[in-house]
DRENNU-620560 format. One record per residue: x, y, z of N, C-alpha, C, CB in turn; residue in one letter. Coordinates in steps of 0.2 Angstrom, whole numbers, padded with zeros to 4 digits, always signed. Glycine has a CB too. Layout:
<atoms>
XYZXYZXYZXYZa...
</atoms>
This chain:
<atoms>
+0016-0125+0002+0021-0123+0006+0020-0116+0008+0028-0124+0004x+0021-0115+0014+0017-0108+0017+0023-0103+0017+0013-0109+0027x+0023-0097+0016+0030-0091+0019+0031-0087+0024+0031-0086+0015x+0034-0087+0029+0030-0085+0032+0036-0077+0033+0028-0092+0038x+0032-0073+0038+0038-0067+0040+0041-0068+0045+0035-0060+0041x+0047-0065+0042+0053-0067+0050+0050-0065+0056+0062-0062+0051x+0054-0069+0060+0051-0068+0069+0054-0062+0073+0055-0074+0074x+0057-0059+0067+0058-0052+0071+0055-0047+0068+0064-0051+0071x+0052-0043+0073+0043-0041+0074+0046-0036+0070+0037-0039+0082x+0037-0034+0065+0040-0027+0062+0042-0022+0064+0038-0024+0059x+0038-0020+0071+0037-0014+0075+0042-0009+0074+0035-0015+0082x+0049-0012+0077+0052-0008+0078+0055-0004+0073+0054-0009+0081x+0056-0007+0068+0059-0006+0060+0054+0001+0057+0057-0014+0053x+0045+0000+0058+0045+0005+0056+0043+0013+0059+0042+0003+0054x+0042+0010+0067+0042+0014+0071+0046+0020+0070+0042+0011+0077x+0052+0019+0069+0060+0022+0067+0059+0024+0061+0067+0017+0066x+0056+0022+0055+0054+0024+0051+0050+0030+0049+0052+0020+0050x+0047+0033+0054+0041+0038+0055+0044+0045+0056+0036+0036+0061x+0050+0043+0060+0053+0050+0062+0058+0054+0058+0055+0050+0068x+0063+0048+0052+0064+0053+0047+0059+0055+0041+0070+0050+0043x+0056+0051+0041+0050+0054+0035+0046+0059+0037+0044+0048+0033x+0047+0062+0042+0044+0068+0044+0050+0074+0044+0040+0066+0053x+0055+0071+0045+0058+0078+0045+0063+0074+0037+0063+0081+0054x+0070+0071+0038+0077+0072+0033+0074+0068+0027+0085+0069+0037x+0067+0065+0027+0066+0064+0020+0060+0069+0016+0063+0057+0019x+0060+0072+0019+0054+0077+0014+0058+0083+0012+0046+0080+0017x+0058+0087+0007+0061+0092+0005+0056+0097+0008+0063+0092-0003x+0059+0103+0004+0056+0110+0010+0048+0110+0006+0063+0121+0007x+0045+0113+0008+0039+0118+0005+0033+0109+0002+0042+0125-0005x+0028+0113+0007+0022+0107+0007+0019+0106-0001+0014+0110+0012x+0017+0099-0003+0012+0101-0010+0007+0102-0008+0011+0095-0015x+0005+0104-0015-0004+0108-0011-0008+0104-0011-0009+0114-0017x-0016+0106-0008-0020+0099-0007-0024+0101+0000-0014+0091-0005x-0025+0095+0004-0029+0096+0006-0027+0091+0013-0034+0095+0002x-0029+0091+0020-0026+0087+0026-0031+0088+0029-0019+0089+0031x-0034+0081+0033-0038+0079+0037-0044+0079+0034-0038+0082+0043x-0045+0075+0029-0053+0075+0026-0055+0069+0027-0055+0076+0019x-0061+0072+0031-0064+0065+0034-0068+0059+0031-0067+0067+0039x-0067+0052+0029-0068+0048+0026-0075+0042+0030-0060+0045+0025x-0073+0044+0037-0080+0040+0040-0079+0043+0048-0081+0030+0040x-0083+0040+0053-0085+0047+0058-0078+0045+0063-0096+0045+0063x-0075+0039+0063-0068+0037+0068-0063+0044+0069-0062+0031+0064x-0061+0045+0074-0055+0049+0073-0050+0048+0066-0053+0047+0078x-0048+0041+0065-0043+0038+0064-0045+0038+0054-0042+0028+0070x-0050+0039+0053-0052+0039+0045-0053+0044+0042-0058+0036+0044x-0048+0048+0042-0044+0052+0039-0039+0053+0033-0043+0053+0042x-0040+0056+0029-0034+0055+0024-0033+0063+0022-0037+0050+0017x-0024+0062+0018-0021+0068+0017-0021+0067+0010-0013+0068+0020x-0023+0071+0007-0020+0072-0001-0019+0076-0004-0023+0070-0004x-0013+0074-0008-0006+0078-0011-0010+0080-0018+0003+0072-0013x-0007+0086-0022-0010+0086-0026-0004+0091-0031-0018+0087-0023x-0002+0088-0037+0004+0093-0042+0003+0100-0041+0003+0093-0050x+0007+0104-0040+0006+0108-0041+0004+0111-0048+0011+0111-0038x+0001+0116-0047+0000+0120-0055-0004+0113-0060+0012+0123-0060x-0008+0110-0059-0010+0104-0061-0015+0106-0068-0014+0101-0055x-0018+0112-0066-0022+0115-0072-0029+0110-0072-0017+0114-0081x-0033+0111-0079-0039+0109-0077-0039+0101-0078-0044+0114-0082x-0033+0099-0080-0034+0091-0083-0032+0085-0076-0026+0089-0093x-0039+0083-0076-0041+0077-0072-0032+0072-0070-0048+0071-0078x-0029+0071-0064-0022+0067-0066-0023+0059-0062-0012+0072-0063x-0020+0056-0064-0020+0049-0062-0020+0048-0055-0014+0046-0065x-0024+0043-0051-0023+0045-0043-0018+0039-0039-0033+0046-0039x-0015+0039-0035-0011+0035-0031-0014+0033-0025-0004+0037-0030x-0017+0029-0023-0019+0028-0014-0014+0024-0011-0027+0023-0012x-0012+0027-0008-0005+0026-0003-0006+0021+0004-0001+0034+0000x-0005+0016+0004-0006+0013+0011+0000+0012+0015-0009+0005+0010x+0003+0014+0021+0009+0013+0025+0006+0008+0029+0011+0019+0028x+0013+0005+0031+0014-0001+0033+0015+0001+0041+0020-0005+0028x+0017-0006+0047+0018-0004+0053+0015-0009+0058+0015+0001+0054x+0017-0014+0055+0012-0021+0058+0003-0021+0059+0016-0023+0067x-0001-0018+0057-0007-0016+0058-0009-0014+0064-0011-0020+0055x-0003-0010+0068-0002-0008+0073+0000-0003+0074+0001-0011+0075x+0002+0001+0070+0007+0007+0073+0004+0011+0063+0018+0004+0076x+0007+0019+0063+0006+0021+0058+0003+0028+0060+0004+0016+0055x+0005+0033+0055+0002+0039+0054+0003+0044+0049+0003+0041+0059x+0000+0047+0046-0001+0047+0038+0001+0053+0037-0009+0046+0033x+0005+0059+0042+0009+0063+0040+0017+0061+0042+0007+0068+0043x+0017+0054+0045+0023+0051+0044+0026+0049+0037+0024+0047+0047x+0023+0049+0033+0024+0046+0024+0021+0055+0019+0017+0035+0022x+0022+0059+0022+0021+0064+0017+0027+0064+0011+0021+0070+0022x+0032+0063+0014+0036+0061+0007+0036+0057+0003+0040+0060+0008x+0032+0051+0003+0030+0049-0003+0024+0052-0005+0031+0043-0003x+0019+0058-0004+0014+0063-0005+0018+0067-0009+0010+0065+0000x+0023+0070-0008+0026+0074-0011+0030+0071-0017+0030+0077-0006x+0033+0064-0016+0037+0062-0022+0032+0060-0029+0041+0055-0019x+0027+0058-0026+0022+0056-0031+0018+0062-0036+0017+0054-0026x+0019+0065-0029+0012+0071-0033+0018+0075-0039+0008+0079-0024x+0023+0076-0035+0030+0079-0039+0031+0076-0047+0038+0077-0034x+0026+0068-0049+0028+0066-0053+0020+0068-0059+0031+0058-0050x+0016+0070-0054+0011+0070-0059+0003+0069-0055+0013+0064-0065x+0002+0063-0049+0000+0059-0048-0004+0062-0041+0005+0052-0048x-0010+0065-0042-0015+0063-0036-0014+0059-0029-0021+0059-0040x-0012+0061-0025-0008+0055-0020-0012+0056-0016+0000+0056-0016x-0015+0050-0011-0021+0050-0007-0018+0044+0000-0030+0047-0011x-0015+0047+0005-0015+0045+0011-0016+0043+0017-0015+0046+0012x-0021+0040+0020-0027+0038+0024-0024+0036+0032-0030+0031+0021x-0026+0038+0035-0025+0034+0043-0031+0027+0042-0028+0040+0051x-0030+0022+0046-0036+0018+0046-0035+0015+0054-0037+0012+0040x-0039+0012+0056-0040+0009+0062-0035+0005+0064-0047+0006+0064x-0034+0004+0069-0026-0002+0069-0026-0006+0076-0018+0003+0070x-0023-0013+0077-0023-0017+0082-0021-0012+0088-0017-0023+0079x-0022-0012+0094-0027-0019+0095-0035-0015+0096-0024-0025+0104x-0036-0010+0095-0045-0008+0094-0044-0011+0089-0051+0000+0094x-0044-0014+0085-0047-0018+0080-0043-0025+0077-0048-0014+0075x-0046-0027+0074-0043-0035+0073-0043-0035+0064-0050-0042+0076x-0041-0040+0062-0044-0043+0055-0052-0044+0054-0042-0050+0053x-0056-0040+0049-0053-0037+0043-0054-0030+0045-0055-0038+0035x-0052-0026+0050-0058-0019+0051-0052-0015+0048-0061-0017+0061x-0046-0018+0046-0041-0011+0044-0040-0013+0038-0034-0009+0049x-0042-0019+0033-0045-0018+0024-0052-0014+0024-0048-0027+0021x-0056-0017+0029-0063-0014+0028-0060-0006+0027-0069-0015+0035x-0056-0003+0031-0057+0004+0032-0054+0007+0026-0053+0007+0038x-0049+0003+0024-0048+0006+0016-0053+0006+0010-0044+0004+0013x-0057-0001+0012-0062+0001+0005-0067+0007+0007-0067-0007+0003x-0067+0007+0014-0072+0014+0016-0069+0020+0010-0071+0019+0026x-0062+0019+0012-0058+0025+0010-0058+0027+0002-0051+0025+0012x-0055+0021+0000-0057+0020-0008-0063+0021-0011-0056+0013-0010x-0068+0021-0008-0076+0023-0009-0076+0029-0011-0080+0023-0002x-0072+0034-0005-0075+0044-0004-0069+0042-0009-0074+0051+0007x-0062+0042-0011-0060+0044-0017-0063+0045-0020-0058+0041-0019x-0065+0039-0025-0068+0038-0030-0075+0041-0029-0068+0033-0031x-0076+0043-0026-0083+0048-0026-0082+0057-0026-0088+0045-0020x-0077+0057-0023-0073+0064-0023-0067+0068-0024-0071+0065-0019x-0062+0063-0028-0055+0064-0029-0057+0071-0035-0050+0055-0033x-0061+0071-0040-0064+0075-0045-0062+0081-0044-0071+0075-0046x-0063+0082-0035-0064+0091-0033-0056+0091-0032-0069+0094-0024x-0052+0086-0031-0045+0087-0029-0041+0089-0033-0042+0080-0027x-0044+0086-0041-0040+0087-0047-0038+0079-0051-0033+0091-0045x-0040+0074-0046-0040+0067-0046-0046+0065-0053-0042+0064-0037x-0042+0060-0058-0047+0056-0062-0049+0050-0058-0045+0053-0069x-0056+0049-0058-0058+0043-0052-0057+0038-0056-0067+0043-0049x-0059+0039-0064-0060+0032-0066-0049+0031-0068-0068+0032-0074x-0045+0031-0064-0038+0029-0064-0035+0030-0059-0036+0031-0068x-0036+0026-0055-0034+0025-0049-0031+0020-0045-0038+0026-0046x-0026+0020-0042-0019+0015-0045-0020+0014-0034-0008+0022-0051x-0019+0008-0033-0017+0004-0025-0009+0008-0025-0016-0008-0026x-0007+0008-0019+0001+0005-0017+0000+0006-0009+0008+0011-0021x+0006+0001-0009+0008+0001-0001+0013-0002+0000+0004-0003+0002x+0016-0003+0008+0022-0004+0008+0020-0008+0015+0027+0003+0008x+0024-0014+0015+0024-0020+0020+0017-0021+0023+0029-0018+0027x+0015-0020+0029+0008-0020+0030+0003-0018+0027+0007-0018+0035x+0006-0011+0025-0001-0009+0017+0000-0011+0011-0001-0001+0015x+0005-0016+0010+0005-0019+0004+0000-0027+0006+0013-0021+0002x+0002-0026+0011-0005-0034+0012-0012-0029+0013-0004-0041+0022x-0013-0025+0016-0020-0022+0011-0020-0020+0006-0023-0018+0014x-0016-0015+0002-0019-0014-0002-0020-0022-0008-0015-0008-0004x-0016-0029-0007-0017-0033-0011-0022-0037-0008-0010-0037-0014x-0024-0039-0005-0031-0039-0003-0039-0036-0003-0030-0039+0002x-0037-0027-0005-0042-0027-0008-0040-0026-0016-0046-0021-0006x-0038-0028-0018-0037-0030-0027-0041-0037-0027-0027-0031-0031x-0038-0043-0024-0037-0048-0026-0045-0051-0022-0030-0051-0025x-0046-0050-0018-0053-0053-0014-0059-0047-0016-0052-0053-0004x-0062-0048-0020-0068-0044-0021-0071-0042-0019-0071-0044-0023x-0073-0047-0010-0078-0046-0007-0077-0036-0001-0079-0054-0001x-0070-0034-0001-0070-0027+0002-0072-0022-0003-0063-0025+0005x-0071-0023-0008-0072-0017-0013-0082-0019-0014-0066-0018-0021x-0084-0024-0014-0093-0026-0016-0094-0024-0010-0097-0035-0017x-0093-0024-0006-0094-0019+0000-0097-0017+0003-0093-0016+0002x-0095-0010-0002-0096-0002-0001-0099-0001-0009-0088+0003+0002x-0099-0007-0013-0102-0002-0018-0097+0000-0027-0102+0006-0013x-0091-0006-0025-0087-0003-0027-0086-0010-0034-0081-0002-0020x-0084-0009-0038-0080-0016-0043-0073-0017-0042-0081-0014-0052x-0070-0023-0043-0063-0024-0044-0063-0020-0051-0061-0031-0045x-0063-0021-0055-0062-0016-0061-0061-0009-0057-0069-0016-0068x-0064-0008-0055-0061+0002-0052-0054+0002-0051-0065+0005-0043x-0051-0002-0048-0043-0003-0045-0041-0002-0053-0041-0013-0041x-0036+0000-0054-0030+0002-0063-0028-0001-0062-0026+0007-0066x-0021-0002-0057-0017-0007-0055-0014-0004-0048-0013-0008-0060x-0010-0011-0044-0008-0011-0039-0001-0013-0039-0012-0012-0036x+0003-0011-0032+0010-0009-0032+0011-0012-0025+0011+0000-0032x+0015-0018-0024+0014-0019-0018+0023-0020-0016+0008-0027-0017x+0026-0017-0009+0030-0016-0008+0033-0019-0003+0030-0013-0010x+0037-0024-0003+0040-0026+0002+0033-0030+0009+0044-0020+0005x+0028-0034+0005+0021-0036+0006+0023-0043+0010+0016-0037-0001x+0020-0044+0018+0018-0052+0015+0012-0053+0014+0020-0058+0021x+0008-0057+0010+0006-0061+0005+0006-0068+0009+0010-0061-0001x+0010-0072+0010+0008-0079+0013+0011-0079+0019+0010-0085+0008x+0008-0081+0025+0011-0082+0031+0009-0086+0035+0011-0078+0033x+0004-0091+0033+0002-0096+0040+0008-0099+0040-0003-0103+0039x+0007-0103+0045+0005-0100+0052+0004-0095+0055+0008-0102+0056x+0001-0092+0060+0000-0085+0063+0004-0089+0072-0009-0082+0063x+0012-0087+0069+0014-0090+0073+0020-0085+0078+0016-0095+0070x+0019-0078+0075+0024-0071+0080+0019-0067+0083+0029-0065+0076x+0017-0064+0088+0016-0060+0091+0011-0055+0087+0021-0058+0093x+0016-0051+0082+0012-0049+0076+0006-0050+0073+0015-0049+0073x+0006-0056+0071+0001-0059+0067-0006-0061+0071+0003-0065+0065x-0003-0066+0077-0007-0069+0081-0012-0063+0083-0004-0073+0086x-0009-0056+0086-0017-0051+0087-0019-0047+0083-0017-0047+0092x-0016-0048+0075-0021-0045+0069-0022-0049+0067-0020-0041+0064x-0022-0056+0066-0026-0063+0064-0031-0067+0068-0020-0068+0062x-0027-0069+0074-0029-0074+0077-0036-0073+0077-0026-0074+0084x-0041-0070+0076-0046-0070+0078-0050-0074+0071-0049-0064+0080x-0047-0073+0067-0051-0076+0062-0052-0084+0061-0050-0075+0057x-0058-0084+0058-0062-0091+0058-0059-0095+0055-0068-0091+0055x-0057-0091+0048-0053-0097+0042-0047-0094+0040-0057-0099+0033x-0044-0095+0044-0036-0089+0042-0032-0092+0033-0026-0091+0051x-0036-0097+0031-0036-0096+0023-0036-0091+0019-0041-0098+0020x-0041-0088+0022-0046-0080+0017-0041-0075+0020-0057-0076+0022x-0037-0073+0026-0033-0070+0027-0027-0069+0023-0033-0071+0031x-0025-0073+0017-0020-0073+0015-0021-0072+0008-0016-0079+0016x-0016-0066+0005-0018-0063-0003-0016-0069-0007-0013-0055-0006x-0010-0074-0005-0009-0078-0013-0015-0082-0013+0000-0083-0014x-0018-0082-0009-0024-0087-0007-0031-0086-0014-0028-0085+0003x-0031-0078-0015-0035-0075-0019-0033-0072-0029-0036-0070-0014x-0026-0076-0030-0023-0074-0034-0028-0078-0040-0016-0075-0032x-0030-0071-0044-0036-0075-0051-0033-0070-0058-0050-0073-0049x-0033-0074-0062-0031-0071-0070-0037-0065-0072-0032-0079-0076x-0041-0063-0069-0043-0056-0071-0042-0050-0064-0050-0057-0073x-0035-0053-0063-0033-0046-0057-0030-0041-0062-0025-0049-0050x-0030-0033-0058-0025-0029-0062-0019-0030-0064-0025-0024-0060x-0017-0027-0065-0010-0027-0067-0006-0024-0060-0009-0021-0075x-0001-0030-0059+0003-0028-0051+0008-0029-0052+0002-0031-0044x+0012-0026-0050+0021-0025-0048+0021-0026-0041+0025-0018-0050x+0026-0031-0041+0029-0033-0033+0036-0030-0035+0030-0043-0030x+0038-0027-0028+0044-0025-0026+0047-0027-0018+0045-0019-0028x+0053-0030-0020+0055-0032-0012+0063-0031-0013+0053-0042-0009x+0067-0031-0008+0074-0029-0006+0075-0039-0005+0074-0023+0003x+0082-0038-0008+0085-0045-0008+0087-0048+0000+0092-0045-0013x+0088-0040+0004+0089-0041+0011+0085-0039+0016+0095-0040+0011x+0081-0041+0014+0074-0042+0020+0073-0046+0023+0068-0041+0018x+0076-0047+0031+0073-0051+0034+0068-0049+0037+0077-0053+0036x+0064-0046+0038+0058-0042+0040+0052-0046+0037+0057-0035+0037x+0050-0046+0030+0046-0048+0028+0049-0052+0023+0042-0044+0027x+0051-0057+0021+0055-0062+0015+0054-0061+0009+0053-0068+0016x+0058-0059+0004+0057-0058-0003+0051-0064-0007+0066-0059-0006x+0053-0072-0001+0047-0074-0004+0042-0074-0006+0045-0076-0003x+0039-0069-0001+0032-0067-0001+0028-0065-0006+0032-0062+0003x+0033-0058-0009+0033-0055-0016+0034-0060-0022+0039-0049-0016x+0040-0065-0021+0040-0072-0026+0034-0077-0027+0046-0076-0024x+0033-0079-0022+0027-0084-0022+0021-0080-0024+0026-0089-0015x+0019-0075-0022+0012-0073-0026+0014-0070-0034+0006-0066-0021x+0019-0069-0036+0021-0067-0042+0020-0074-0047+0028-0064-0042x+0020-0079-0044+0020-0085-0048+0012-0089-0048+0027-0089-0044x+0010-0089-0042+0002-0088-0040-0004-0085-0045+0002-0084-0033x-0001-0079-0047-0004-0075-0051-0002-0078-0060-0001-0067-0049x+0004-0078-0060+0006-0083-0067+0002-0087-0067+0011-0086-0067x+0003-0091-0062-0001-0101-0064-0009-0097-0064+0000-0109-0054x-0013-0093-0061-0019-0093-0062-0021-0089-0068-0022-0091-0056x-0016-0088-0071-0018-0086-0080-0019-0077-0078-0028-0091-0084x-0014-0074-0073-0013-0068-0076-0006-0065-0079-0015-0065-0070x-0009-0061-0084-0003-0058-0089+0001-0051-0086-0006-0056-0096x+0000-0049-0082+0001-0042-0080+0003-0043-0073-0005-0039-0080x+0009-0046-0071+0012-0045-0065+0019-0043-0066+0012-0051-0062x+0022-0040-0061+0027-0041-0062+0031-0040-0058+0029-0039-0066x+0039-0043-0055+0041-0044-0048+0048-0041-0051+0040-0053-0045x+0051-0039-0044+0058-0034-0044+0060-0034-0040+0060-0027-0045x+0068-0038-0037+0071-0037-0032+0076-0032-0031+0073-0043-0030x+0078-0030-0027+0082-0024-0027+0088-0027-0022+0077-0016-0023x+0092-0028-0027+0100-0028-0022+0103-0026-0017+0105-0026-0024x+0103-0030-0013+0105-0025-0006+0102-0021-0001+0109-0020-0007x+0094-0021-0005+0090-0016+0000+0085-0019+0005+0086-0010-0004x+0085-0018+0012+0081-0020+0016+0074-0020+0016+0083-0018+0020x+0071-0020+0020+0065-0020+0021+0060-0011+0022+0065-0025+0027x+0063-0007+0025+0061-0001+0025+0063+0003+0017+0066+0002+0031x+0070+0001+0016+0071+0005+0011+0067+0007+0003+0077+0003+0011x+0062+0000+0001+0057+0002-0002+0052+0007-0001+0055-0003-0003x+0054+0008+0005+0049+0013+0006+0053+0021+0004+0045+0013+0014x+0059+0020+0010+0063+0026+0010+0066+0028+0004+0068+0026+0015x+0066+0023-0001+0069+0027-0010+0064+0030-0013+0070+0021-0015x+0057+0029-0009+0053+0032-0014+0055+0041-0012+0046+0028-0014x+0057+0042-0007+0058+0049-0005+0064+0053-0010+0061+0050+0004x+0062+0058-0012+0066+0062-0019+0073+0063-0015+0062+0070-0022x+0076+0065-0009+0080+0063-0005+0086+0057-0007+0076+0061+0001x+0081+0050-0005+0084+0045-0005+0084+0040-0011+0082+0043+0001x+0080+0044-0018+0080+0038-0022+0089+0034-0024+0076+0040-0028x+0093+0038-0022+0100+0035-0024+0100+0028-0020+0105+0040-0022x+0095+0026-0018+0096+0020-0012+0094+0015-0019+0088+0019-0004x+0089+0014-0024+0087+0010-0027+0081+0013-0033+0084+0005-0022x+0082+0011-0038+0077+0016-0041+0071+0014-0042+0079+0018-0048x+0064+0014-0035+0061+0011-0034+0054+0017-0037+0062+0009-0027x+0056+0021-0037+0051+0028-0037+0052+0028-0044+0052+0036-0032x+0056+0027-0047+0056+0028-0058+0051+0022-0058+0065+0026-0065x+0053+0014-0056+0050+0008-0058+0043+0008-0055+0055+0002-0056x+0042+0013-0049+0032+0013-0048+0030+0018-0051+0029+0014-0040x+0033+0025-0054+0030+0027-0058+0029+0026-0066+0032+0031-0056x+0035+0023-0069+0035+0020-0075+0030+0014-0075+0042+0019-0076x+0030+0011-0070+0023+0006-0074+0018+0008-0071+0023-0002-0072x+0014+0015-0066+0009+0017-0067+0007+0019-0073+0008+0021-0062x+0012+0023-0075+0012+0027-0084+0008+0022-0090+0021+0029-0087x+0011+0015-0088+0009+0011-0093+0002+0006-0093+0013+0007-0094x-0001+0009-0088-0007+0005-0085-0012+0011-0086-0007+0001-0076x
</atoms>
């Protein structure tokens, strides 16, 4: 039995999303770091990264942040607050722009994170980033990439890369199962594929995945708490030990993202529960 995402498109949920995160969710004064480093020759393959202040000489754990936006919309100084919240906690925070519908289709905007994941892990060192601990997250659309490159090996063999390089991933307010490609949405970042099987993360769920936490809002009609439920249980049955699923009372579909801002974590304590289980992986 398939899950699918409500019919009411994401676009506009996160479109609205972009413009407090640029200004009434970030607190004053930038973290240090680095903006616009280029990841391959596109305009669009760029990434921001946050970096602790006062970090000193010891290597810190790294976070690759994927924002969500129907694989249509999106821009990586709209989520500087969760660069700031992150980095505020300890954590190497890496940002990315990637190519988006409609110049591109499935898979050209996974492909573009494993590009991205690549120059990380091959450069985070100069940032103050340990390469070898380096942690997925995303939120709605970037939770379906970033759990797609965990769980399908073939984006990370790629470029060069192992599934073992991933520490673990964080997937937030994700869909995960959605045949039919039956809204708007889907049909022109999906429709084109051959076996829309391979397009779906619970499809890829195997007992030597890292260690993942789902988080979803009990009132999401955006993207359905299912989504986050049925691959939590997918990953059980296929003999993995290291999952773990959280629904958050009352909170919608944006708001996993918006708690994570030091602002708004009074919404849900979504930013303790992703940093507390990065700490333990």
């Amino acid at each position: 039995m398939t899950t699918r995402i409500a019919r009411r498109t994401i676009l506009p949920l996160l479109a609205g999303l972009a413009l407090p995160a640029c200004a009434a969710l970030r607190p004053g004064g930038l973290t240090e770091g680095a903006r616009d480093v280029a990841y391959g020759a596109h305009p669009r393959q760029r990434m921001d990264i946050y970096v602790p202040q006062g970090g000193g000489g010891t290597l810190k754990p790294v976070v690759f942040f994927i924002y969500g936006g129907s694989w249509a919309n999106g821009a990586k100084e709209s989520y500087s607050f969760v660069g700031d919240a992150l980095s505020a906690r300890g954590f190497v925070t890496v940002i990315a722009d990637y190519r988006l519908v409609p110049e591109v289709r499935f898979p050209v905007f996974i492909e573009d994170g494993a590009l991205a994941l690549r120059f990380v892990r091959d450069n985070i060192a100069r940032f103050g980033g340990a390469p070898r601990d380096l942690h997925l997250m995303g939120h709605s659309a970037g939770a379906y990439n970033a759990m797609m490159l965990t769980l399908d090996k073939r984006y990370l063999a790629a470029v060069g890369m192992r599934s073992g390089d991933i520490r673990a991933t964080i997937g937030l307010s994700g869909p995960y199962d959605f045949l039919p490609f039956d809204i708007d949405v889907t049909k022109e970042a999906f429709g084109n594929a051959r076996d829309p099987a391979r397009t779906q993360p619970i499809n890829f769920a195997r007992s030597d995945a890292p260690p993942i936490f789902l988080a979803t809002g009990s009132d999401d009609t955006t993207v359905l708490p299912r989504n986050s439920e049925r691959l939590a249980l997918a990953l059980s049955k296929a003999g993995s030990r290291s999952v773990s699923l959280k629904i958050y009372p009352g909170l919608g579909h944006a708001g996993t993202a918006t708690a994570l801002s030091r602002l708004l974590e009074w919404q849900a304590p979504v930013l303790d529960d992703t940093v507390a289980f990065l700490r333990m992986t």
